[in-house]
N, C-alpha and C positions, 0 to 999 in steps of 0.2 A: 504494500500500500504506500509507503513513503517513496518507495523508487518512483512509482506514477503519481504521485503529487510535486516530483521534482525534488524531493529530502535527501538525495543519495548519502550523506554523514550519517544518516539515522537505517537508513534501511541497510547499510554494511554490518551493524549489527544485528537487526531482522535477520540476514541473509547467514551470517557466521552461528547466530543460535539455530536456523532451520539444518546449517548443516551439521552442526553439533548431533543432533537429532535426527538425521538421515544423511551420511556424507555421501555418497550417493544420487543425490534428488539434484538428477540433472538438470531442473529448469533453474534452481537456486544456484546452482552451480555457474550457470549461461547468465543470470542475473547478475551474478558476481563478477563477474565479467564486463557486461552493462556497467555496471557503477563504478568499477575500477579506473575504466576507457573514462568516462565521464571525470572522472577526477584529475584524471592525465597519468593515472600510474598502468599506462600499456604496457609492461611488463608480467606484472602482477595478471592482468586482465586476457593476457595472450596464455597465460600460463591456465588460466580459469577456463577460457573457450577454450585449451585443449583436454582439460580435466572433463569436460563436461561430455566432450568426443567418446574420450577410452569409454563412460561409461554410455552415450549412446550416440553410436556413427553417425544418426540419419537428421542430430538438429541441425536444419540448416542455419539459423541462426550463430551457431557455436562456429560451425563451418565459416561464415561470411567474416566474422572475428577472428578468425584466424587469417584469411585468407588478409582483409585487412591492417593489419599488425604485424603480419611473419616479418615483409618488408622491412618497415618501417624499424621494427626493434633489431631483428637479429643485422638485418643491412642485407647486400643483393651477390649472391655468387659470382661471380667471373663465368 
């Protein structure tokens, strides 16, 4: 609820108690991610949309975050 009213400070703790509670629960997981990006810590957030993959390949959303971020954090091969 605080991520969609624009809270991300507040909903990082929503999101760390949901996964205290299910680490697993890929959407909190993708969410985590969401808020991370928001914050500007794309690290953290690149590593969340990948946590959220291992546990389910097909969110596209987790996909697009990564795809978005690989870039940008890790930097571009030769």
């Amino acid at each position: 609820v605080n991520r969609l009213h624009g809270k991300p400070e507040r909903s990082l703790a929503d999101l760390r108690r949901a996964l205290s509670l299910d680490p697993n629960h890929y959407r909190a997981i993708n969410d985590l991610g969401l808020v991370l990006e928001r914050l500007g810590a794309k690290k953290e957030a690149l590593e969340a949309y990948r946590r959220a993959l291992a546990v389910n390949p097909f969110l596209d959303d987790a996909r697009e975050g990564v795809e978005a971020l690989a870039r940008e954090v890790e930097g571009q091969d030769i």
